[in-house]
Every structure is written in C-alpha cells, then in structure tokens.
C-alpha positions as a Markdown table, in Angstrom:
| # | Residue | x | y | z |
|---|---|---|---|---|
| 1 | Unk | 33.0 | -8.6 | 15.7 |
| 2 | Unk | 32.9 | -8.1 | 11.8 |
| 3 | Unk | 30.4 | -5.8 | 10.8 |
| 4 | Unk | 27.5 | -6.2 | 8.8 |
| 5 | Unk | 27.2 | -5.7 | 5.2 |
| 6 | Unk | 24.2 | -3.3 | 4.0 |
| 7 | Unk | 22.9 | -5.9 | 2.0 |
| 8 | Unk | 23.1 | -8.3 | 4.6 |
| 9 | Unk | 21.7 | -6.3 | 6.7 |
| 10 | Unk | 18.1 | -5.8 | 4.6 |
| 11 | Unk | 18.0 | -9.3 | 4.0 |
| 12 | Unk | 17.7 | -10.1 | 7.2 |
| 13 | Unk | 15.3 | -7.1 | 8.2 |
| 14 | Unk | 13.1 | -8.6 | 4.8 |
| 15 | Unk | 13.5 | -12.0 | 6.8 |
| 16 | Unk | 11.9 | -10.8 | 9.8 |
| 17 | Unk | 9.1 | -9.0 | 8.2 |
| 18 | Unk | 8.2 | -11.8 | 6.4 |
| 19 | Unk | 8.0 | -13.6 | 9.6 |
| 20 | Unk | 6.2 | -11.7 | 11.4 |
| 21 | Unk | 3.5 | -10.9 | 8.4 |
| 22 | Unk | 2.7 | -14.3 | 7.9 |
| 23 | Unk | 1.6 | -14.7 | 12.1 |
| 24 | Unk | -0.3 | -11.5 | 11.4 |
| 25 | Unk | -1.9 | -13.0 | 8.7 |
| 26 | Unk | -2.6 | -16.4 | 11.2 |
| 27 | Unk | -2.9 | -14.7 | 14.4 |
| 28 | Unk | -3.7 | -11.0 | 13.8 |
| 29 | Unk | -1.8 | -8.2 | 15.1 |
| 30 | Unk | -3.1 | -8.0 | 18.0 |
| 31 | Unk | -2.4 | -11.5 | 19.1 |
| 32 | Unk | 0.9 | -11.8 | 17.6 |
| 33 | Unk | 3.4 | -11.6 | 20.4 |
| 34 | Unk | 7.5 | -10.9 | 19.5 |
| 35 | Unk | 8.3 | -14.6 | 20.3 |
| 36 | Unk | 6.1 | -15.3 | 17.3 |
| 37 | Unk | 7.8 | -13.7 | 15.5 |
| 38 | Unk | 11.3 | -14.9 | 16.7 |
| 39 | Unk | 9.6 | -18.7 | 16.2 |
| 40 | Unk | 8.2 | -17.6 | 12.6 |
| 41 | Unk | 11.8 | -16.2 | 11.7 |
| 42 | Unk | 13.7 | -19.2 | 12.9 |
| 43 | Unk | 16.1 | -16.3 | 14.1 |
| 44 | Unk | 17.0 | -15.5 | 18.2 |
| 45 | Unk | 15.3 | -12.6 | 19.8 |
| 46 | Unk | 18.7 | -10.9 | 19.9 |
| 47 | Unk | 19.0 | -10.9 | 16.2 |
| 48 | Unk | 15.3 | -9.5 | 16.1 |
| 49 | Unk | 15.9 | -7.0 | 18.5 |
| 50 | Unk | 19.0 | -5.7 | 16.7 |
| 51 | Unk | 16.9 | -5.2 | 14.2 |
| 52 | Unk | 13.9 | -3.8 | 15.2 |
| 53 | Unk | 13.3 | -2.5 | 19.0 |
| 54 | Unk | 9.5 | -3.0 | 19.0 |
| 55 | Unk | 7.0 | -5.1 | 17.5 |
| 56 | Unk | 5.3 | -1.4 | 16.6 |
| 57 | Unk | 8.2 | -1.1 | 14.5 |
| 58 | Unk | 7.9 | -4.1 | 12.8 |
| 59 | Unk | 4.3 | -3.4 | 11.9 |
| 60 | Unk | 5.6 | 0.1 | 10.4 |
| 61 | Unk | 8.5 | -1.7 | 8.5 |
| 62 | Unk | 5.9 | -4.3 | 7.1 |
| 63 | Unk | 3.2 | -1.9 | 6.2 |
| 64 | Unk | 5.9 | 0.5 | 4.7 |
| 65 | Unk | 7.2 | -2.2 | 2.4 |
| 66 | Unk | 4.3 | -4.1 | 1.1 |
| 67 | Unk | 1.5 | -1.7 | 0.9 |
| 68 | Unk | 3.7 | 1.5 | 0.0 |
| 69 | Unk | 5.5 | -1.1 | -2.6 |
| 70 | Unk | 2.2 | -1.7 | -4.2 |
| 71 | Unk | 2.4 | 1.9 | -5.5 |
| 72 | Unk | 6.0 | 2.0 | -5.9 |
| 73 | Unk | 5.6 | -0.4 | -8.4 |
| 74 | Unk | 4.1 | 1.2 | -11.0 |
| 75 | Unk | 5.6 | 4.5 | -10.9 |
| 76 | Unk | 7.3 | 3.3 | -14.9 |
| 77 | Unk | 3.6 | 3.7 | -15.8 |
| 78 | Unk | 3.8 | 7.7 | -15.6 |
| 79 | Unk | 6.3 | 7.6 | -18.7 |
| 80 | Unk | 3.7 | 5.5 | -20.9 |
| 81 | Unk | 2.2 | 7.0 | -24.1 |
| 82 | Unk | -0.7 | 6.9 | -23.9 |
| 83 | Unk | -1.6 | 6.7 | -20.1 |
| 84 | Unk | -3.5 | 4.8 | -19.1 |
| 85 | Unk | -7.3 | 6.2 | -18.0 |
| 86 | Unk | -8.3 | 6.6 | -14.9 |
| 87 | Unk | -10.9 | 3.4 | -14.6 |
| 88 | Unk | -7.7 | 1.4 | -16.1 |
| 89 | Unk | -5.2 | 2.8 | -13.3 |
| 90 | Unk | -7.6 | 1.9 | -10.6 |
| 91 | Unk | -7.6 | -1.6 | -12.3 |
| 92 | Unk | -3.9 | -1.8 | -12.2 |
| 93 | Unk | -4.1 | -0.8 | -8.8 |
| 94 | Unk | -6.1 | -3.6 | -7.1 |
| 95 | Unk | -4.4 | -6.0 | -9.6 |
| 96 | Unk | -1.2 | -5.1 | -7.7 |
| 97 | Unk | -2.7 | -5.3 | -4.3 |
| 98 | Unk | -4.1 | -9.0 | -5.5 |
| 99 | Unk | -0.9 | -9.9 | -6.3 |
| 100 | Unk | 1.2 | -8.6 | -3.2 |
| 101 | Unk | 2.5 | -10.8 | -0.7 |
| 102 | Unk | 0.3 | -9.8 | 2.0 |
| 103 | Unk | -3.8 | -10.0 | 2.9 |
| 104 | Unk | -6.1 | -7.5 | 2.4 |
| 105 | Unk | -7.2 | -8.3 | 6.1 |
| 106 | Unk | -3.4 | -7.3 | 7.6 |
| 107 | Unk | -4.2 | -3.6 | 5.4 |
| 108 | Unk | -7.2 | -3.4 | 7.2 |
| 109 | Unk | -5.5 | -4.3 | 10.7 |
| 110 | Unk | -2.8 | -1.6 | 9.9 |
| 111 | Unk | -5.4 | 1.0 | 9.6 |
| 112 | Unk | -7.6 | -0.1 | 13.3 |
| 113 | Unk | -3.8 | -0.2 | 14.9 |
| 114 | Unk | -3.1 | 3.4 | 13.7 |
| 115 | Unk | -5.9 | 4.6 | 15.2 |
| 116 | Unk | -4.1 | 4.5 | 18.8 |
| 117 | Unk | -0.8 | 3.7 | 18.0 |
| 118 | Unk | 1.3 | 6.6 | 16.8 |
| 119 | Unk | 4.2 | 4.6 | 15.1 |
| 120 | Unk | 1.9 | 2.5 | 13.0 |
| 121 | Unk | -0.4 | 5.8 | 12.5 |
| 122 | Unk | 3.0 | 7.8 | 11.3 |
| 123 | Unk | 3.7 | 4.7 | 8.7 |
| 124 | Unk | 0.2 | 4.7 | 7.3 |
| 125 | Unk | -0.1 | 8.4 | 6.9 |
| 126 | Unk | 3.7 | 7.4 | 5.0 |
| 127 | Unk | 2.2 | 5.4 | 2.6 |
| 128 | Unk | -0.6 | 7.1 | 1.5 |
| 129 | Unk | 1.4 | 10.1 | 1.1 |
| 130 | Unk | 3.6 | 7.8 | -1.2 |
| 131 | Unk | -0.2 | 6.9 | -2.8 |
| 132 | Unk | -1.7 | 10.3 | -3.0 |
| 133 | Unk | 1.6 | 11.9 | -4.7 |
| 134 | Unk | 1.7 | 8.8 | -7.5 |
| 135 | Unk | -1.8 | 9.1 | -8.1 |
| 136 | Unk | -1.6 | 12.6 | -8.0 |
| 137 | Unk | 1.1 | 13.2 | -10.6 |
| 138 | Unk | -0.5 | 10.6 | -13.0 |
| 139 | Unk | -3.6 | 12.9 | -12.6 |
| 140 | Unk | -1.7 | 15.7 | -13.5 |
| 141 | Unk | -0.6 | 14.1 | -16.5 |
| 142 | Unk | -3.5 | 12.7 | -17.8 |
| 143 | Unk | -5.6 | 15.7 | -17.3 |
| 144 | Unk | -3.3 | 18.0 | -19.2 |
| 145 | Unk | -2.7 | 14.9 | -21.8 |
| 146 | Unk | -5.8 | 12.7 | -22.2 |
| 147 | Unk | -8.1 | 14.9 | -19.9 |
| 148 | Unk | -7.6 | 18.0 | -22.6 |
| 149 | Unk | -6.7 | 20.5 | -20.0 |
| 150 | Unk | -4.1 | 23.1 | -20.1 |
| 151 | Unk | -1.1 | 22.4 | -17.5 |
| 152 | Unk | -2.3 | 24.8 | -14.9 |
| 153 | Unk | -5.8 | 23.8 | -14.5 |
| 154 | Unk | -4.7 | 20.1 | -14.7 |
| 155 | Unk | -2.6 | 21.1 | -11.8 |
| 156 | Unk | -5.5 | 22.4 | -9.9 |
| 157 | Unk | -7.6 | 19.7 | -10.4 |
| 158 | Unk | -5.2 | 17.1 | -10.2 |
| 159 | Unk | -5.3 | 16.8 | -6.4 |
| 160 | Unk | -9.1 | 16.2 | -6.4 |
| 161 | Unk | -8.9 | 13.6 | -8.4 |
| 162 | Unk | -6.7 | 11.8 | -6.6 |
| 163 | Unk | -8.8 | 12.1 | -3.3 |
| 164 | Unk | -11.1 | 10.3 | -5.2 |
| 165 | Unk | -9.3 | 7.6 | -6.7 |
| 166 | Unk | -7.5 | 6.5 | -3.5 |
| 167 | Unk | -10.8 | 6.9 | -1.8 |
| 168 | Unk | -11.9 | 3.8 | -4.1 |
| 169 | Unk | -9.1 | 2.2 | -3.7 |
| 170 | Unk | -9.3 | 2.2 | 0.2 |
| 171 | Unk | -13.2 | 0.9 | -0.2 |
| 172 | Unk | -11.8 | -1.6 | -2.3 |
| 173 | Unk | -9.5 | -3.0 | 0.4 |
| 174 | Unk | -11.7 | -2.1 | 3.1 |
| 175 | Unk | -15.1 | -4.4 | 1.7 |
| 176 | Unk | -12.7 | -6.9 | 0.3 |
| 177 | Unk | -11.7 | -7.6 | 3.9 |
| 178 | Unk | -14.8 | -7.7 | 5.5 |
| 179 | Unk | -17.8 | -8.6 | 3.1 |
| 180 | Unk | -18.1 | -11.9 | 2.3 |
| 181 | Unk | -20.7 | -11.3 | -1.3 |
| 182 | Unk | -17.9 | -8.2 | -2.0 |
| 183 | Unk | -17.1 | -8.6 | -6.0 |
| 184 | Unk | -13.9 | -7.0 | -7.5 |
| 185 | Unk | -15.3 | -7.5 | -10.8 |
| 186 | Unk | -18.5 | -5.5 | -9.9 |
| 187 | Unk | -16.6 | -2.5 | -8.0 |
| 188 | Unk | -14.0 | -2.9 | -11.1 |
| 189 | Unk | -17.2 | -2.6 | -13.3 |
| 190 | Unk | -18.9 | 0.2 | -11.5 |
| 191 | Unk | -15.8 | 2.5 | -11.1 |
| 192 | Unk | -15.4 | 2.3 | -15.0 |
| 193 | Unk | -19.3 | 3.5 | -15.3 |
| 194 | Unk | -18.7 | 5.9 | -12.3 |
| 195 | Unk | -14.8 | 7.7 | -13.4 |
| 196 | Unk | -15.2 | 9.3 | -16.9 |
| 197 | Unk | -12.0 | 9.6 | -18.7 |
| 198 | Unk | -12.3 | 12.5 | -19.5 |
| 199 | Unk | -13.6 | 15.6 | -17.4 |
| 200 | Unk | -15.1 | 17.3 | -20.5 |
C-alpha cells in the first residue's frame, strides 16, 4: 500500500475537522456522535479513525487549529513600528476571532468539555499558553517602547498585562455566546476607556 504524503496527509486531517466543527456548530459537542462526523466528511470511518482515534481528539485537533490560529495569526504584528496599543490589539483580537471559521458558541463548548475531559482540558490550557506568550511578548514590547519603560521593568510587568488582556478577551467570547443584548462595539468601546496606553 503506497504511503501517504505529508501533505496529503493534513489535508485530509483539515478535512475531517472541518466536518466535524460544522456538526458541532449544528449539534453541539455533546450530541455529535463519530458517525456524524464520518457523514459530515463524506469520508469512511476507517479513514477517520486512521486519523484520529477519538472524537476527544478531534475536539483537541479543532480547538488547536482554529482558536490557537486566531493568535497565530497575528504574530507579524510584533515587528510593526509603531505597535499597535493595547485597546487597538484587543480590537484586532476579536476582529480575528469574528472572522475565524468557527462559532464563538463551539469556544465556549471547548471550555465546559475541558472541565472533565483531560484531552480537550490539555488542548485549551495549549492554546492559551500560545495566547498568553503572544500577548505577553507584545506587552513586553510595548511597555519598554510605547509604554516608556526600561526593558527590565517592562519585563516584569509584562505578564500582568497580559492576564488582563486575555481576561477580556475570554469575557468577550464568553458574553458573545451567551447574551443575547451583548455589543462588541460597547465592550470594544469600554476596553479603550478602561486600558490606558500607557501605564504612566
């Protein structure tokens, strides 16, 4: 049997998960069975299975990829002069996550399923490790550049800010799931009043 080519081999693991993301965005996770997924692919379970062992693993694979790519995304934005501030990144941010194929709601599903699952918790504790050292390095850079801060207490302080702009970020997803009079443009609006650009 002739084996498969890397590149083969993603496109068909990219196939699947975006099978199986659009029954968790019809059926939620929960209710989304493998043979779902193996309909939703147009694939046989065989090739699913070669792929994947679990459907645990396809949730990790899916959140992996589209919420950790969110992030990964706009890592070219570190090397721009001037950064952008803080209010502006957080912008950027939820633009990206507006723009992603997937629902807020399947984010929000990720997180319940982590709770008791240990391979979806170990992939969202993944990405927003991949989240907290983007945003953290940007901080870094801005507080020692835009922020006025020599490099070692923009170092120090760097962290914290993070914290907080990721803790936005996840209210952001989090109420943009579940409350129906949510507004972007007011929590876009109040996190530019609330995040000063500069910590002077």
């Amino acid at each position: 049997m002739p084996k498969i080519s890397e590149s083969r081999r993603q496109a068909r693991r990219e196939q699947i998960a975006r099978a199986a993301l659009e029954q968790f965005a019809v059926r939620g996770i929960h209710s989304t069975s493998m043979a779902n997924i193996v309909d939703g692919s147009g694939l046989s379970s065989g090739a699913i299975y070669t792929h994947f062992a679990s459907k645990d693993e396809i949730i990790a694979h899916v959140a992996r990829t589209t919420v950790g790519g969110v992030f990964i995304g706009l890592e070219g934005l570190l090397e721009s002069d001037p950064l952008p501030a803080p209010a502006r990144l957080i912008t950027l941010i939820t633009e990206q996550i507006a723009q992603a194929e997937m629902p807020t709601g399947f984010i929000v599903q990720v997180w319940a399923e982590a709770v008791t699952n240990p391979t979806v918790r170990a992939a969202a504790n993944e990405v927003y490790t991949v989240a907290f050292e983007f945003v953290r390095e940007y901080a870094t850079r801005w507080l020692s550049t835009g922020g006025g801060l020599d490099p070692r207490q923009a170092h120090t302080q760097a962290p914290r800010q993070a914290r907080v702009m990721l803790n936005l970020i996840y209210a952001h997803i989090l109420q943009t799931s579940l409350l129906d009079r949510y507004s972007t443009a007011d929590f876009l609006a109040d996190t530019s009043a609330l995040i000063t650009d500069s910590p002077r």
